[in-house]
N, C-alpha and C positions, 0 to 999 in steps of 0.2 A: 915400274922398276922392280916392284915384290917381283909381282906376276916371273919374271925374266929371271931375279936369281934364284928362286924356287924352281925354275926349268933348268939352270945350270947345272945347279946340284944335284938333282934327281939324275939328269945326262951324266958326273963325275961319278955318281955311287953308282949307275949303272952297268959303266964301265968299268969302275974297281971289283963288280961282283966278279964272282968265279966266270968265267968261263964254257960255254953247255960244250960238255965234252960228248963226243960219239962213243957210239956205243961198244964197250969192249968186253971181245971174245970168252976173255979169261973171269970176265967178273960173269957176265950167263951162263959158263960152263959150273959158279962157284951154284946157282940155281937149283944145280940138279946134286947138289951134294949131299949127304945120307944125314948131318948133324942139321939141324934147325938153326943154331947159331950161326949156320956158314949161309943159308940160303936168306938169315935176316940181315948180315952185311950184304950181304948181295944186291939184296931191294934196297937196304938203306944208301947203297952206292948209288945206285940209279936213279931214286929220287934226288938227291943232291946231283947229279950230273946234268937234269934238266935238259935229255934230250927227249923229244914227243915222241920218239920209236918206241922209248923206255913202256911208257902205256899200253902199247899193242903186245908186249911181252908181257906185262903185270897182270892184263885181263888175261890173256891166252891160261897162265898159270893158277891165274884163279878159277878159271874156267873147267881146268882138267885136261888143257889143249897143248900144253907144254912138254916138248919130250927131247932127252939128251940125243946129241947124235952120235953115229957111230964110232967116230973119232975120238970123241969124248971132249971136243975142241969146242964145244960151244952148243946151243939150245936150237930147235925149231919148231915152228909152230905149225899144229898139223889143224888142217883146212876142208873139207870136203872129202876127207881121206887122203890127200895130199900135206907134205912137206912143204912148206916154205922157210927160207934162211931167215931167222929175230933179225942178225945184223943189215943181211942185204936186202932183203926180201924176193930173193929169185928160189925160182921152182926148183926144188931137191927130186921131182917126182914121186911118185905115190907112196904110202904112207906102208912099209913094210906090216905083213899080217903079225899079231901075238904086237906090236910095240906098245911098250907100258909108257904112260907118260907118268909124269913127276908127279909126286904122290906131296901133299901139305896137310900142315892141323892147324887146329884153330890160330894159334900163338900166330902162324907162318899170315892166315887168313888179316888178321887183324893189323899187319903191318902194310901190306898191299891194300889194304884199304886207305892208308893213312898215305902210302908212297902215290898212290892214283890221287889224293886230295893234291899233294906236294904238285906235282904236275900240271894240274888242273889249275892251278895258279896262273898262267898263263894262257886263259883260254878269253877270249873275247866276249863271254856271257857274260855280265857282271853277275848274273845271280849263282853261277857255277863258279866264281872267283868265289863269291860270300860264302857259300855251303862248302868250301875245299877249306878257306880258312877256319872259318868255324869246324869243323872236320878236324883240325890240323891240335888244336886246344886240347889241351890236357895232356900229351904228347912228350917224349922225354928220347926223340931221336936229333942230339943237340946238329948231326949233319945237316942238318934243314936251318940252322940258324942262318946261315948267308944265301940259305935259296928265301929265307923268307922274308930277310933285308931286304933284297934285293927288288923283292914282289913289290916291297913296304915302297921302295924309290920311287916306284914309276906307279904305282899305285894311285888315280883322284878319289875317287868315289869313297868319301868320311866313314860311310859304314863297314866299307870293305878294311879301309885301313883300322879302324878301329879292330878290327877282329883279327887281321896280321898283328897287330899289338902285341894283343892278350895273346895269341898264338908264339910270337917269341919269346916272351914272356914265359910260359909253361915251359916252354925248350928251353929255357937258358935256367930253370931250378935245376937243370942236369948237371949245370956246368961246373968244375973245381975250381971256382973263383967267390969267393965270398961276396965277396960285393955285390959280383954280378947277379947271384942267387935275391941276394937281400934286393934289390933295385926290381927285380923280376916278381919279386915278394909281396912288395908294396900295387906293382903297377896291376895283380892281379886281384887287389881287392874290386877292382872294375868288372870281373867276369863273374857270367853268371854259370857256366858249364859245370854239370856234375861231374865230371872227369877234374876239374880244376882243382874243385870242391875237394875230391876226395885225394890230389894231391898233398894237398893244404892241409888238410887232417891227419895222413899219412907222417910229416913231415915233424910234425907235433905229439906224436905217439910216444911214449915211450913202451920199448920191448921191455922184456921178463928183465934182461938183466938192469933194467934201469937207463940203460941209455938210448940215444933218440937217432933215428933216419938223419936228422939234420943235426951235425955237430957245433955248428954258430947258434951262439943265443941269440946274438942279433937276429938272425934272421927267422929264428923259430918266432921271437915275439913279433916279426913283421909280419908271418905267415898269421900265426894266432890274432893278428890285428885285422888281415883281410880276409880271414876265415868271420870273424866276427862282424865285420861288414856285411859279408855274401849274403851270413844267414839272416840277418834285420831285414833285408831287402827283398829276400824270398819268403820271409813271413808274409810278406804282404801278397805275394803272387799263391803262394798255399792259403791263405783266405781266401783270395778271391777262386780256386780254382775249387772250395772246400763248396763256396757258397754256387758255383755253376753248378758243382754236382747233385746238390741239395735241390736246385729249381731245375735241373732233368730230372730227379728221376720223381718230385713233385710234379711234374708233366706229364711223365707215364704214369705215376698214380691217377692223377684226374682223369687223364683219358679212360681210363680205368675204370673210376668211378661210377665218371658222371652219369651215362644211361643206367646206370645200377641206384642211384641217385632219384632219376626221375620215377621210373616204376618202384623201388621202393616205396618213397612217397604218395604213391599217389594209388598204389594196390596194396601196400602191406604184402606185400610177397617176399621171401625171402628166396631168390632165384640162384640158388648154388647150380646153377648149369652158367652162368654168366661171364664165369671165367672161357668157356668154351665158345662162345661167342668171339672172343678177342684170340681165339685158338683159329677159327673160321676163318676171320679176317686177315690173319695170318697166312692160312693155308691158300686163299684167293690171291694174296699179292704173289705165291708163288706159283701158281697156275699163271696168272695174266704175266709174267715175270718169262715164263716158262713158251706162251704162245707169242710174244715180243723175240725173243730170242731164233725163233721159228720160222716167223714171218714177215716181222718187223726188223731183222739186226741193227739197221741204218737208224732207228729211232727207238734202240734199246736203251738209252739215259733218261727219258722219259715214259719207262713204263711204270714208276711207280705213282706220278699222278693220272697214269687211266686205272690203275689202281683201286684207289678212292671210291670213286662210284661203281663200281664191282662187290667191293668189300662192304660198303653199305646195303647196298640190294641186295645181297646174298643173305646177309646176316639179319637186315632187315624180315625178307621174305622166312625165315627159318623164326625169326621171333614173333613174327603174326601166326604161324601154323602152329605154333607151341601155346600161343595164348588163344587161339580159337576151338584146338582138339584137345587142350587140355585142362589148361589156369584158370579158364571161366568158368570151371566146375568145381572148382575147390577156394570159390571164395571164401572167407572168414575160418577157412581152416588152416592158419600158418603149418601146422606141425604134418600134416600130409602133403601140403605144399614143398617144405623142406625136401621130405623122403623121395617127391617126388619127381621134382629138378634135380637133387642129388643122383638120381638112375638115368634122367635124361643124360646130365652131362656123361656117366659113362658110357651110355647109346654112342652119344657124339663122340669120342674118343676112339673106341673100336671102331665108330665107321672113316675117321682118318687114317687109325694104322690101316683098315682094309685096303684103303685107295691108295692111297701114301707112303705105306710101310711103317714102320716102329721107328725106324731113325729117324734122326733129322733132316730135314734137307737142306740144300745151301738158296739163302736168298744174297744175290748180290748187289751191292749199294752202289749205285749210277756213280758215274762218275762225280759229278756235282756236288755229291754227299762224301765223294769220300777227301779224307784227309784232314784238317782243321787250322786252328789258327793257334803256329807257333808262342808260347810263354817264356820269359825268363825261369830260367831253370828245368830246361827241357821238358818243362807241361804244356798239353796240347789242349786247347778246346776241339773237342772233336766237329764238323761240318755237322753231321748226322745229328749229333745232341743239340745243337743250334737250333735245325731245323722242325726237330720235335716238339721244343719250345716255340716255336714261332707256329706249328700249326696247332698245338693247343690250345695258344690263345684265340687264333681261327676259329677253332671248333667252341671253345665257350661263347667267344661272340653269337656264332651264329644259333647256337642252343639259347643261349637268353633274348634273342633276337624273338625264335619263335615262340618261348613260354610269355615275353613279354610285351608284344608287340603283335601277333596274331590270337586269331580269335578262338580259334583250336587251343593255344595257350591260355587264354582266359578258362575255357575249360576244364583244364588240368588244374589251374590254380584252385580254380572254384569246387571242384571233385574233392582235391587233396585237402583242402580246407574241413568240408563237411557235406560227402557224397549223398546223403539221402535230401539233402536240402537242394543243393544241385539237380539231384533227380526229380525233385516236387517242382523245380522252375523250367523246367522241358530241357536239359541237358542231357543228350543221350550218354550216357556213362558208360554201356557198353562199347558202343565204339569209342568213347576216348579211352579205355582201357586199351581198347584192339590197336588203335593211333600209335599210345603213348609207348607201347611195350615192343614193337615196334621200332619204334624211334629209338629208345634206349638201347636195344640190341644193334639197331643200326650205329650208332656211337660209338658200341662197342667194338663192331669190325674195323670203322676205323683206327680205333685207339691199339688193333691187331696189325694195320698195315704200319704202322708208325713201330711197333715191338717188333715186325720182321727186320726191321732195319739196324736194329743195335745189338740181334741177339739170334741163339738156335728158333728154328720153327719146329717143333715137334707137337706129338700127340698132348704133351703133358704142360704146355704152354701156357695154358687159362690157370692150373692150382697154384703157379708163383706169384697167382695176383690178386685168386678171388678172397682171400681172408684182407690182404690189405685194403681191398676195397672197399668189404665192411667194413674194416675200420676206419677210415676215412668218412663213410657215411655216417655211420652212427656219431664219430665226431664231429662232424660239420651239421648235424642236426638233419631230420627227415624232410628231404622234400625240399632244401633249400643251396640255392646254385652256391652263394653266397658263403655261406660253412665250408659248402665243398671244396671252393678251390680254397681255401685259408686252411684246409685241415691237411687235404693233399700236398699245398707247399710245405705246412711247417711239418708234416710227417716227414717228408723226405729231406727236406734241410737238416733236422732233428737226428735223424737216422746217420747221415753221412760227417755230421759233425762229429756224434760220438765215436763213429768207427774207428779213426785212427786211434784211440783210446780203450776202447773195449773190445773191437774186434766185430763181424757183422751179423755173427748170432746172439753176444749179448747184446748191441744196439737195438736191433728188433726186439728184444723182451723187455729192455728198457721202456721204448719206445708204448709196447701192450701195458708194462706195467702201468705208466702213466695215463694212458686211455681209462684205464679202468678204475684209479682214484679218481679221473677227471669225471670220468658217468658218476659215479658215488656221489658227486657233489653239483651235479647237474646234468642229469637223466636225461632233458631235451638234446643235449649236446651245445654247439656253442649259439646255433640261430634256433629259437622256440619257435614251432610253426605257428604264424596266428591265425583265427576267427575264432568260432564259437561252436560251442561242440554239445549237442543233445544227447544226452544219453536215452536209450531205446528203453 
């Protein structure tokens, strides 16, 4: 019996709605008028009119497709080079040479967006109902109040309705009815839309002279009550979006790191070319990116996992050639080491812009990565940052996998601990050096294929990374996995927390300044390597 007079009513207000009127001559002719106030009654006409033609006219003018006719009696929309009538849709024939169509600015832009939402209310997607109503929020064109009643009547779907709510709601703060403002006031303590948001604030201002947008006290303290809702409720979605940002970009720090991590450890090399490593890996996702696009089109969303092992091997191969023609001759001399990866990585640099040129190029994010997961209050988690998280913890698994669970990794442990001891029990330490440095370069191209995905690829790629990487090393202790990922998250947590407050150049010095009372008072960093250490 609900079920039945729930359907009655919805049938009465359907029918008490307006009317969809067809489309008239004089209101598209009002389109092509020279004042911007004449061509935003005009869309504001048509969206409350509610007929579907109305859209093929809205797009056309948003388009640049829209041009007066010669009569001056009404709009057409030009097609292929061809005329077609907005009202009738029959062929005018071809599209006179020199014809200027209807010139809009932004103001004009932003109302046909909001009229194509109005319209779209009526479309059989539900998810294209939800995104028109949501769309429609914040909104102060009070003509859509009975198209969005209307919607609200025949409307099931809770979420949808919910969002016509709060959408009439923001339309009816337009309206010169006290009440109606104040009831509209209240019901919008529920939205979360920055457009709402900055109604709400707006409405509660006072100008120079002292007086206020909203001349009801009533309803300025109802607004100032559900302004004070919104924002309790978006603290909470700003933490959590504060703390996402904090464990990405702790994600591409580790990635970062970690092979800088391992060969620190385990050679005492200070490898300032390492950042060019994750330059490489970079530059290979755009080659394999590049021969997918070529060869592959049909299975272009997945060229970023053949990717992967590209970018390893490459970077791989380029880190054993550097540790065999070069690094195994300058053991035990850190400070020629330094000079000497410092000239490599600008080798490496020049030979990118040679191939690549000096700009950037564009890598582009499969579809899978692109887009993210909607927040209250218009924050996004982005796809791509999800993903970078999910494969870093991949990549740590699998690096602790092999230091601690193969035999090669016992190796490393054993070297790092205390290499000439190692060497007296038949470990060839030569080649776990050649292995390990290696592997750690190899890391690093990955941790390049994961940066072409959130950012530019260019020449200059590796130096926005390699000082943090030190720091992260030296703070999560030598040689130990363990430091590393605790220093790379609470670096980048740390960093993104202060920003909204300092800004992202003091964060970072923040961020050194505390490293470096932190070494003051514990030089090993946070994990002390153990064994036992002979001195020569």
């Amino acid at each position: 019996m609900q079920m039945l007079w729930r359907t009655i009513c919805a049938a009465w207000m359907a029918l008490a709605a307006p009317a969809v009127a067809a489309l008239d001559p004089a209101t598209l002719a009002r389109l092509a008028a020279e004042d911007s106030d004449e061509k935003v009654a005009a869309i504001r006409s048509l969206a409350a009119g509610g007929d579907a033609r109305a859209a093929a006219v809205l797009r056309a003018l948003q388009d640049d497709a829209l041009a007066p006719l010669p009569d001056g009696r009404g709009v057409a929309i030009v097609t292929d080079g061809r005329l077609r009538d907005a009202v009738s849709g029959a062929d005018l024939g071809p599209a006179p040479s020199g014809l200027e169509t209807i010139v809009i600015n932004n103001r004009v832009r932003g109302e046909i967006a909001v009229a194509l939402a109005a319209l779209q209310l009526r479309s059989a997607d539900r998810r294209e109902r939800l995104a028109a109503a949501r769309a429609l929020q914040g909104g102060d064109n009070e003509e859509l109040l009975p198209v969005l009643e209307a919607a609200l009547a025949t409307e099931r779907d809770e979420q949808v309705q919910t969002a016509l709510r709060l959408a009439a709601a923001s339309v009816a703060l337009a309206s010169p009815e006290a009440e109606r403002r104040l009831q509209a006031a209240r019901a919008l303590s529920a939205s979360d839309d920055p457009q709402v948001r900055q109604m709400l604030a707006t409405m509660i201002t006072p100008a120079k002279d002292g007086s206020f947008p909203e001349p009801d006290a009533r309803v300025r303290a109802a607004a100032q009550e559900a302004l004070a809702q919104i924002n309790a409720r978006l603290r909470k979605t700003e933490a959590l979006v504060a703390l996402f940002s904090g464990v990405s970009l702790g994600s591409i720090l580790l990635l970062a790191a970690l092979g800088l991590a391992i060969t620190y450890g385990l050679m005492g090399i200070i490898n300032m070319a390492h950042g060019e490593f994750l330059m490489l890996g970079a530059y290979a996702t755009f080659v394999v990116q590049s021969l997918f696009r070529t060869y592959f089109p049909q299975a272009f969303d997945w060229y970023v996992l053949a990717a992967l092992p590209v970018a390893f091997v490459v970077t791989a191969a380029v880190g054993l050639a550097l540790e065999r023609g070069v690094l195994r001759w300058l053991q035990g001399r850190p400070l020629e080491t330094l000079l000497t990866t410092w000239g490599i990585s600008l080798l490496l640099m020049q030979a990118c812009r040679s191939l690549f040129g000096a700009q950037n190029v564009e890598v582009e994010n499969p579809r899978w990565l692109s887009g993210g997961i909607a927040l209250a209050g218009g924050y996004v988690l982005p796809y791509n940052r999800i993903a970078i998280i999910a494969f870093a913890a991949i990549v740590l698994a699998a690096v602790w996998l092999l230091i601690y669970r193969t035999r090669l990794g016992l190796f490393v442990r054993g070297v790092t601990q205390n290499r000439a001891m190692a060497s007296c029990t038949g470990v060839p330490t030569d080649r776990v050096d050649m292995l390990t440095f290696a592997l750690g370069s190899g890391v690093a191209g990955l941790g390049g294929v994961a940066l072409s995905q959130i950012g530019n690829v260019g020449p200059d790629l590796g130096q926005s990374y390699i000082i943090d990487s030190f720091m992260v090393v030296v703070l999560g202790g030598v040689g130990q996995l363990a430091g590393t990922v605790i220093a790379a998250l609470g670096l980048g947590s740390i960093a993104k927390l202060l920003e909204p407050w300092s800004g992202a150049v003091l964060a970072k010095i923040f961020v050194l300044l505390f490293i470096i009372l932190f070494i003051q008072k514990r030089p090993q960093g946070l994990f002390a390597l153990k064994g036992r250490w002979v001195e020569a």
